[in-house]
C-alpha positions as CSV (number, residue, x, y, z in Angstrom):
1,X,8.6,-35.7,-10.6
2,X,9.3,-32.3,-13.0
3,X,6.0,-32.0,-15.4
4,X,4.6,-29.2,-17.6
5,X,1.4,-27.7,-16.9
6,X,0.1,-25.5,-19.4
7,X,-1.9,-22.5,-18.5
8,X,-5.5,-23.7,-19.5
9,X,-5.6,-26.3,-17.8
10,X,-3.9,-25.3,-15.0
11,X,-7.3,-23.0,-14.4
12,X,-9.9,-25.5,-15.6
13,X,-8.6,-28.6,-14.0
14,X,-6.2,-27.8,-10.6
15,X,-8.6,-26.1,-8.6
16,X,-6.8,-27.9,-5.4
17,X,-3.5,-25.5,-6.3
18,X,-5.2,-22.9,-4.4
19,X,-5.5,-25.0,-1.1
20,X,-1.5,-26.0,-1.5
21,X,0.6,-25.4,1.8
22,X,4.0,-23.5,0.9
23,X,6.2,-26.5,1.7
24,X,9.3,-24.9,-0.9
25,X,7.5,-26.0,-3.9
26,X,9.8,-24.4,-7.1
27,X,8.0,-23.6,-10.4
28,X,9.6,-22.6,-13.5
29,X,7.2,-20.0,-15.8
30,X,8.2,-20.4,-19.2
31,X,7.2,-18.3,-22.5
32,X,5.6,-15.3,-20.2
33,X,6.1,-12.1,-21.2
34,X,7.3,-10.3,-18.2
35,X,6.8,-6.4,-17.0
36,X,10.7,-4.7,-16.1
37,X,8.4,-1.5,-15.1
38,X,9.2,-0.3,-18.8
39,X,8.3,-3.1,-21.5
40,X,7.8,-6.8,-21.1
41,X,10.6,-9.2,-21.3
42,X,10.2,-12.9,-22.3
43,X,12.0,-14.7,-19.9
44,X,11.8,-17.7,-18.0
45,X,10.6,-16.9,-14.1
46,X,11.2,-18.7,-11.5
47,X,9.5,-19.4,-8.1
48,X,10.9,-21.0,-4.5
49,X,8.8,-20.8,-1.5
50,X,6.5,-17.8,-2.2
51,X,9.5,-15.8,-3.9
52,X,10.9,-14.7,-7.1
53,X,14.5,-16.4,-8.1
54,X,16.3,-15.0,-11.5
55,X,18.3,-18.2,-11.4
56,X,17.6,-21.1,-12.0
57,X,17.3,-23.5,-9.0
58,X,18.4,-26.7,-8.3
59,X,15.5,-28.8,-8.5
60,X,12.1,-27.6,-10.3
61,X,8.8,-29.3,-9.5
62,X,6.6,-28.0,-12.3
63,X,7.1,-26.1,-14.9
64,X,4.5,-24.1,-16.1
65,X,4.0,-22.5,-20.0
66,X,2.3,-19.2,-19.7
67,X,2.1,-19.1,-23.6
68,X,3.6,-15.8,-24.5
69,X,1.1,-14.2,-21.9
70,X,1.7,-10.9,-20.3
71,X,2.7,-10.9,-16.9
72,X,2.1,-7.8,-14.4
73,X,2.7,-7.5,-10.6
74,X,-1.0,-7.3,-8.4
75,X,-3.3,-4.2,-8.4
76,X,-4.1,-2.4,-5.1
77,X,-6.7,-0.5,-3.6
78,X,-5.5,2.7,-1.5
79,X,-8.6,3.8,0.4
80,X,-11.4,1.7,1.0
81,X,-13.7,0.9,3.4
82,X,-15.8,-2.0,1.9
83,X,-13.6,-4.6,4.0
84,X,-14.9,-4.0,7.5
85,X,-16.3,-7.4,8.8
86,X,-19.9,-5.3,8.3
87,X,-22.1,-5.3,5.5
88,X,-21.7,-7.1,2.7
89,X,-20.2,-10.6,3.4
90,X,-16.7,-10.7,4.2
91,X,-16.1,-14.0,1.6
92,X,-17.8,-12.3,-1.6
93,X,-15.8,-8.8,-0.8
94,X,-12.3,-10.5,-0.5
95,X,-13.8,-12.8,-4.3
96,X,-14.5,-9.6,-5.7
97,X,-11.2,-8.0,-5.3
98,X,-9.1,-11.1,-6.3
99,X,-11.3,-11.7,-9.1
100,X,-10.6,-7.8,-10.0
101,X,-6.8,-8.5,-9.5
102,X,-6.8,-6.3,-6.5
103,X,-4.2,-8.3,-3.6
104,X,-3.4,-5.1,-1.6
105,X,-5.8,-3.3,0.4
106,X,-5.7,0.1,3.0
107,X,-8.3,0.6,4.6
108,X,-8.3,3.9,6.7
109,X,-10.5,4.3,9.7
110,X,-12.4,0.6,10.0
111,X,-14.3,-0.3,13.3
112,X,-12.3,-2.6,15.0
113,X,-15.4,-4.1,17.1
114,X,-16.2,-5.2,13.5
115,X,-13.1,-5.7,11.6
116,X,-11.9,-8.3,14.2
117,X,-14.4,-10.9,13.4
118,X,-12.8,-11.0,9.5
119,X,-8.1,-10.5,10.6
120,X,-8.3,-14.4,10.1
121,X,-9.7,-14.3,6.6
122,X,-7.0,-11.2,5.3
123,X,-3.3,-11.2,5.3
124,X,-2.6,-14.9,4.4
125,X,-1.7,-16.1,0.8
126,X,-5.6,-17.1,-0.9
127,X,-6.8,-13.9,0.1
128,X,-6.4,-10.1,0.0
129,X,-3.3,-8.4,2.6
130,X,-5.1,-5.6,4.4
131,X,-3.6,-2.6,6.5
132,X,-5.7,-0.8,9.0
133,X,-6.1,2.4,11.0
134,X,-8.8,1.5,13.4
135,X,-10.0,4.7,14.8
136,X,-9.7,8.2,12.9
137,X,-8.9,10.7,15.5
138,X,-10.9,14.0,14.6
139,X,-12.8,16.9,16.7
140,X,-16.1,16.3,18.7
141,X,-18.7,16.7,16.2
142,X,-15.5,16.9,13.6
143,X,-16.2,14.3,10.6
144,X,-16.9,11.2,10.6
145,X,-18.2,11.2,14.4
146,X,-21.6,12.8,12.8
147,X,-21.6,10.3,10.1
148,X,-21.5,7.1,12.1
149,X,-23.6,8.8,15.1
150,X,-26.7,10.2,13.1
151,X,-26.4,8.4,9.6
152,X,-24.6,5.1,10.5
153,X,-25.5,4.0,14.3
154,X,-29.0,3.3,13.5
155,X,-28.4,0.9,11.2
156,X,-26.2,-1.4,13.2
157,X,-28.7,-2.0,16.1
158,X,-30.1,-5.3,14.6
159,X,-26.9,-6.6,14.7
160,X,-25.0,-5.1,18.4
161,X,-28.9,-3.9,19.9
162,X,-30.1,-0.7,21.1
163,X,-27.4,2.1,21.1
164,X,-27.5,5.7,22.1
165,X,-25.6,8.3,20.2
166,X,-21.7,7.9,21.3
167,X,-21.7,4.4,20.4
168,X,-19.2,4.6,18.3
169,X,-16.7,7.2,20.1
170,X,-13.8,5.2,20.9
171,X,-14.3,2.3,18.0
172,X,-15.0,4.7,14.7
173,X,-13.1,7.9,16.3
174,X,-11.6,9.4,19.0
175,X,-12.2,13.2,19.4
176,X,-9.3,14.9,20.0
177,X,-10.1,19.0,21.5
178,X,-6.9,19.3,23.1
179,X,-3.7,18.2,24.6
180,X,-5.4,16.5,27.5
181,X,-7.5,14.5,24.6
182,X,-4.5,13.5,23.7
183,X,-2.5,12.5,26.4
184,X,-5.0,10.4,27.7
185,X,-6.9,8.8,25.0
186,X,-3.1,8.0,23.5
187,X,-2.8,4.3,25.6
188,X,-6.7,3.2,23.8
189,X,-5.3,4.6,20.5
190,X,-2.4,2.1,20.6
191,X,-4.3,-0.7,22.3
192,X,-6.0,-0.9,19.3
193,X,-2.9,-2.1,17.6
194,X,-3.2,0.1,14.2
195,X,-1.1,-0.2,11.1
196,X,-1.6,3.3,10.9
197,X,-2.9,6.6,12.0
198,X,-6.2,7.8,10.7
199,X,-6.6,12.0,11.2
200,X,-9.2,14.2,9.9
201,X,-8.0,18.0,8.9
202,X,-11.1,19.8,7.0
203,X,-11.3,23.3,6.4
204,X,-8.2,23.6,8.7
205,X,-8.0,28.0,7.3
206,X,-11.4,28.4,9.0
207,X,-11.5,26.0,12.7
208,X,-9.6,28.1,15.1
209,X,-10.9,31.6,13.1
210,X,-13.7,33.0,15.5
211,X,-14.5,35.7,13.2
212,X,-15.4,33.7,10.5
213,X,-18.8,33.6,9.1
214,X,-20.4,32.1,5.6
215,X,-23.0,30.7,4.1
216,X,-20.4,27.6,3.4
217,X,-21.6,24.1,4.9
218,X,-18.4,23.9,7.4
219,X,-17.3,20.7,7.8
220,X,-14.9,20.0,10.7
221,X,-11.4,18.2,11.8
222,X,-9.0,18.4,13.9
223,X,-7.4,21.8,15.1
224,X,-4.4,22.7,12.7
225,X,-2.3,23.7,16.4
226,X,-2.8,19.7,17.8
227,X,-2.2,17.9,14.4
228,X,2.0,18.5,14.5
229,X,1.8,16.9,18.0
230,X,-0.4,13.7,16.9
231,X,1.9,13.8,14.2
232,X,5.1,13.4,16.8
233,X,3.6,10.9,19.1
234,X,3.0,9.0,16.1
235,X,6.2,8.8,15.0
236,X,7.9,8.1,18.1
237,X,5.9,4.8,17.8
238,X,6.8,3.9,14.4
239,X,3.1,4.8,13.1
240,X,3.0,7.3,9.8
241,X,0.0,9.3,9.8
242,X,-2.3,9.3,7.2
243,X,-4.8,12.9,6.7
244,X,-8.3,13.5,5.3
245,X,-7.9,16.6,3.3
246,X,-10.2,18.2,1.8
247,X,-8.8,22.0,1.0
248,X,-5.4,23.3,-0.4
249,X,-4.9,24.5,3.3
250,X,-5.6,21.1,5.1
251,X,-2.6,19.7,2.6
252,X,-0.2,21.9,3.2
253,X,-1.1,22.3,7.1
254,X,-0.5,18.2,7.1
255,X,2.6,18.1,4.8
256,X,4.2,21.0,7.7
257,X,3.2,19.4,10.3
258,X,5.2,16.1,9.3
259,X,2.6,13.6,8.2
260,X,3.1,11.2,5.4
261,X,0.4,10.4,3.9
262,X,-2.4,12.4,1.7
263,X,-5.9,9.6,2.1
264,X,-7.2,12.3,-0.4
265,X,-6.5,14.3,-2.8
266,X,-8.3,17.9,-2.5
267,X,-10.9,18.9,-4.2
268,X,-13.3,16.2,-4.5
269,X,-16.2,18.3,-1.9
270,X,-18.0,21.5,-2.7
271,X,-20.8,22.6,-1.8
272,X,-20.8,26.3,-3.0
273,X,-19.0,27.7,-6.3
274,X,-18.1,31.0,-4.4
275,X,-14.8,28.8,-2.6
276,X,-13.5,26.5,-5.4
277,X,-10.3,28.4,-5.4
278,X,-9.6,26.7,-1.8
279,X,-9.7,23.4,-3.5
280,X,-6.8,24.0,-5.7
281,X,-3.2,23.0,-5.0
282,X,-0.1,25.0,-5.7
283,X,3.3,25.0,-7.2
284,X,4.9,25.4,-4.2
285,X,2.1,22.6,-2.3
286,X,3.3,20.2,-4.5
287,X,7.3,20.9,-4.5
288,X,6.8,20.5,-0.8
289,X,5.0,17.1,-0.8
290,X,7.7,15.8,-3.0
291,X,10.5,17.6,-0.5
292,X,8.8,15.6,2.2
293,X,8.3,12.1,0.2
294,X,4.0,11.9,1.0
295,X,2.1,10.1,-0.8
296,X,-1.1,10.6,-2.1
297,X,-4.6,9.0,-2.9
298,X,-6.5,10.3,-5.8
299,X,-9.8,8.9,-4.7
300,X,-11.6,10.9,-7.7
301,X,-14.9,8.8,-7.0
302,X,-14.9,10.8,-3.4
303,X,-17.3,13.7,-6.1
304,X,-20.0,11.3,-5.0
305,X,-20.4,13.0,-1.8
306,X,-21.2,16.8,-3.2
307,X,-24.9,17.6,-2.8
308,X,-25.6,19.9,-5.3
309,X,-24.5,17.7,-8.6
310,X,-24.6,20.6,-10.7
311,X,-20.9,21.5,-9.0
312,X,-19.8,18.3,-10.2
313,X,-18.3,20.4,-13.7
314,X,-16.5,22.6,-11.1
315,X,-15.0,19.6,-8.9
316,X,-14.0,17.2,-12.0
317,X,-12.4,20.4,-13.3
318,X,-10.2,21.2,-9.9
319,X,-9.2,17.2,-9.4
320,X,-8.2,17.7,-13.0
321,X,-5.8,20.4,-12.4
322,X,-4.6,19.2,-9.2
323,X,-3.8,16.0,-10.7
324,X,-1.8,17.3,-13.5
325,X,0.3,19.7,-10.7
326,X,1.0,16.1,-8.5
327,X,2.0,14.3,-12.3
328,X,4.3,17.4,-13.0
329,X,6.0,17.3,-9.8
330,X,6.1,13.6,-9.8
331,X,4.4,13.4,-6.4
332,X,4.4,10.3,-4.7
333,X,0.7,8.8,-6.3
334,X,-1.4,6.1,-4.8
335,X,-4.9,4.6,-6.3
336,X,-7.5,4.5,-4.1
337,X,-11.3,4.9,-4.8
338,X,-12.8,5.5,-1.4
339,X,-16.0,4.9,-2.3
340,X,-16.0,2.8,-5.3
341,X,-16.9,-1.4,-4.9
342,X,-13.6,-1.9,-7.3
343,X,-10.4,0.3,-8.0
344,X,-11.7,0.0,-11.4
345,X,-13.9,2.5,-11.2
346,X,-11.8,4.8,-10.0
347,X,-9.1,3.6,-12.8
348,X,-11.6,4.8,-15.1
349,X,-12.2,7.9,-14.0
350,X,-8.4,8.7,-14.2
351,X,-8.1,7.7,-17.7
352,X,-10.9,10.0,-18.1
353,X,-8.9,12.7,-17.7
354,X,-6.0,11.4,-20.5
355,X,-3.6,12.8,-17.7
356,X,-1.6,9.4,-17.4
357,X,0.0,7.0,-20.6
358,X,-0.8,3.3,-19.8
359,X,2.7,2.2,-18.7
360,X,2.3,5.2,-15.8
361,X,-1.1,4.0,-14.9
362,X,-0.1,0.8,-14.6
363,X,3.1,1.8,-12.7
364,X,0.8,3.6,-10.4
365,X,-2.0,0.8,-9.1
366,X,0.8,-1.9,-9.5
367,X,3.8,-0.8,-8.2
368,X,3.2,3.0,-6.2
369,X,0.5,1.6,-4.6
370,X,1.4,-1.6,-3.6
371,X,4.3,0.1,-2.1
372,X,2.2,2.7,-0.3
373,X,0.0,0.3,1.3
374,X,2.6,-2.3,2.7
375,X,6.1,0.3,2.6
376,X,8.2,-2.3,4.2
377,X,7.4,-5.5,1.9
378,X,9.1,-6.7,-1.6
379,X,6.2,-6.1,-3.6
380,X,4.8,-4.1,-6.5
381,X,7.7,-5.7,-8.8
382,X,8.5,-8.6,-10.6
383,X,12.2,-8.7,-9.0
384,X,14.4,-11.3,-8.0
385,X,13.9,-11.6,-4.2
386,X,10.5,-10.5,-4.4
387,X,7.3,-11.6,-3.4
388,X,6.1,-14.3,-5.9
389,X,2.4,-12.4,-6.5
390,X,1.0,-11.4,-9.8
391,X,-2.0,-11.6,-12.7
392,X,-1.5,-13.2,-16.3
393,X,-3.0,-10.9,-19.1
394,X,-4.2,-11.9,-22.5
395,X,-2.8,-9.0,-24.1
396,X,-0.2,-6.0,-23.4
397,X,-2.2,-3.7,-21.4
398,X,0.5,-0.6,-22.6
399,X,-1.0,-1.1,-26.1
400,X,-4.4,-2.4,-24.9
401,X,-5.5,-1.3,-21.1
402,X,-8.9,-3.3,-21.5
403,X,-6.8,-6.4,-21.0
404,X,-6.4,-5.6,-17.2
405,X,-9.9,-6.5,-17.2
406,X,-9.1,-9.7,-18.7
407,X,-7.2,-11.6,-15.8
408,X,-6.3,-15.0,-16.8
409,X,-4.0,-16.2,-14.0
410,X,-3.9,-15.2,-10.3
411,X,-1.0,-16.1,-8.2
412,X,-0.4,-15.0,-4.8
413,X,3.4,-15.4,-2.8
414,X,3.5,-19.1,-4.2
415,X,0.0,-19.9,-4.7
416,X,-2.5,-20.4,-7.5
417,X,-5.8,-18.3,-6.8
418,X,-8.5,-20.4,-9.0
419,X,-12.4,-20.1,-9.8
420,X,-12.5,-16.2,-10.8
């Protein structure tokens, strides 16, 4: 039987609609105002099996009155590594997201000996859809193999024993020193099964320069003359790469070399005022990322990691100015905090900046995003033939962002998400 279920007490009452099996239920939304990616259209939505239909269907099973709500497609997280299968518990991270609004997740470089124990509780309709890299592949001693060997390890032998240092080589990174690395360590990089390809290049002007010398905490990556051949053996296997760059030089070595995505935008680590200039992007850096279609992750909340806080000026200054070069260019963007708990807090420090208007925010985290994370899905849009996922909002966050804190309705490819 057709009924009408308004949309309080759908919430307070139907907590079973979030347990429903997909078995072709239709729904009808009616008075919602909808996003077009412009301005918000009331219109009557429709729903069959987990997708949107423009038309109306033959038979509807309940009709639902969204009460002249606004409607916006799911927010995303770009770069995180809070969803691991470590740490906090896997059930309160994946609540925390949804109850956020956050659906899409990218995780780049998870431990796989970890992040196994949680692929049943991802990438199904009441929770979060995750991509991961496994693996990054970096230099020995090259970031992160320092952070999970001397920082990390020892806090992970009450849970898998008594480790030595290389515990993690071949679960958190692979070192990579040359073409040999390569060639054989290739078969356990695609055992793994990765979404993706995780590389590290840091400080790429200075790695294979045996004259140079400073007083500059060098942090380390891959070598700049092995990355174009990752970046082949990638592709032949259908895998896009995705780089940690730090400096102007690391983009541009990566965006040459053929890989396609940015997992940070540079300028976020400095440890010495002397070299900010190597932070900042070009005209021509970013006319060439937009030539070559890469994507990139602001991850401002990455500042965390400079030592010496009385840079932070300096680095909030250069992500600033990169940011408006990527906007001007209208570079591929992605939202991704890297280490923030929420994309939230990342959202808010871009809108410190007053760089983006509220309809290209929202077109960022909601539809670039979405797309960045899972490039081969119909999401990120409200579209007939798309996926059927997306938030209610109290109010029309182009006119009032604050209301994409104020989530009153979850649904997920056909399903209702309740008790956020």
């Amino acid at each position: 039987m057709k009924y009408i279920i308004t949309l309080i007490f759908l919430i307070a009452f139907n907590p079973g609609f979030s347990q429903q099996k997909n078995t072709g239920h239709t729904y009808a939304f009616v008075n919602g105002k909808w996003f077009d990616g412009k301005v918000f259209i009331e219109r009557t939505m429709y729903v069959h099996n987990g997708m949107f239909k423009f038309s109306k269907p033959s038979k509807i099973d309940s009709t639902i009155n969204l009460q002249g709500k606004y409607i916006i497609p799911p927010f995303s997280e770009a770069h995180t590594h809070h969803l691991e299968g470590v740490g906090d518990p896997v059930d309160e991270v994946i609540k925390s997201y949804l109850k956020d609004g956050v659906f899409y997740i990218k995780s780049p470089n998870n431990v796989l000996y970890f992040t196994k124990t949680i692929l049943d509780k991802v990438n199904i309709p009441q929770s979060v859809d995750a991509s991961f890299a496994n693996a990054g592949l970096t230099s020995t001693e090259g970031h992160p193999m320092k952070l999970f060997e001397d920082m990390i390890r020892p806090g992970i032998e009450e849970i898998v024993g008594k480790t030595e240092r290389g515990w993690f080589n071949g679960k958190a990174y692979y070192t990579i020193d040359n073409e040999k690395d390569l060639s054989g360590k290739w078969p356990a990089i695609l055992a793994d099964h990765p979404n993706f390809i995780k590389t590290y290049l840091i400080n790429s002007e200075d790695i294979e320069n045996p004259d140079f010398t400073s007083n500059y905490k060098l942090r380390t990556g891959l070598k700049p003359s092995l990355f174009s051949k990752i970046v082949a053996k990638a592709h032949e296997k259908g895998l896009k790469v995705a780089v940690h760059v730090e400096t102007a030089n690391d983009f541009r070595v990566a965006i040459t070399a053929g890989a396609d995505e940015m997992a940070h935008m540079p300028g976020f680590y400095l440890f010495d005022s002397a070299y900010r200039k190597r932070y900042l992007l070009t005209d021509k850096d970013a006319q060439l990322a937009v030539k070559k279609k890469v994507y990139v992750v602001t991850t401002l909340l990455s500042r965390s990691l400079v030592e010496d806080k009385s840079l932070l000026p300096i680095v909030e200054e250069n992500q600033k100015r990169n940011l408006l070069l990527l906007k001007k260019y209208k570079v591929k963007i992605a939202i991704g905090s890297d280490h923030g708990d929420s994309p939230l807090e990342e959202i808010k420090a871009i809108r410190s900046f007053t760089i983006f208007s509220n309809l290209e925010l929202l077109k960022l985290w909601c539809e670039s995003s979405a797309q960045y994370i899972f490039p081969n899905r119909k999401i990120g849009y409200l579209r007939d033939g798309y996926e059927a996922s997306f938030l209610v909002l109290s109010a029309n966050p182009l006119k009032d962002w604050s209301s994409t804190e104020r989530i009153e309705m979850r649904f997920k490819q056909g399903f209702f998400l309740v008790g956020y």
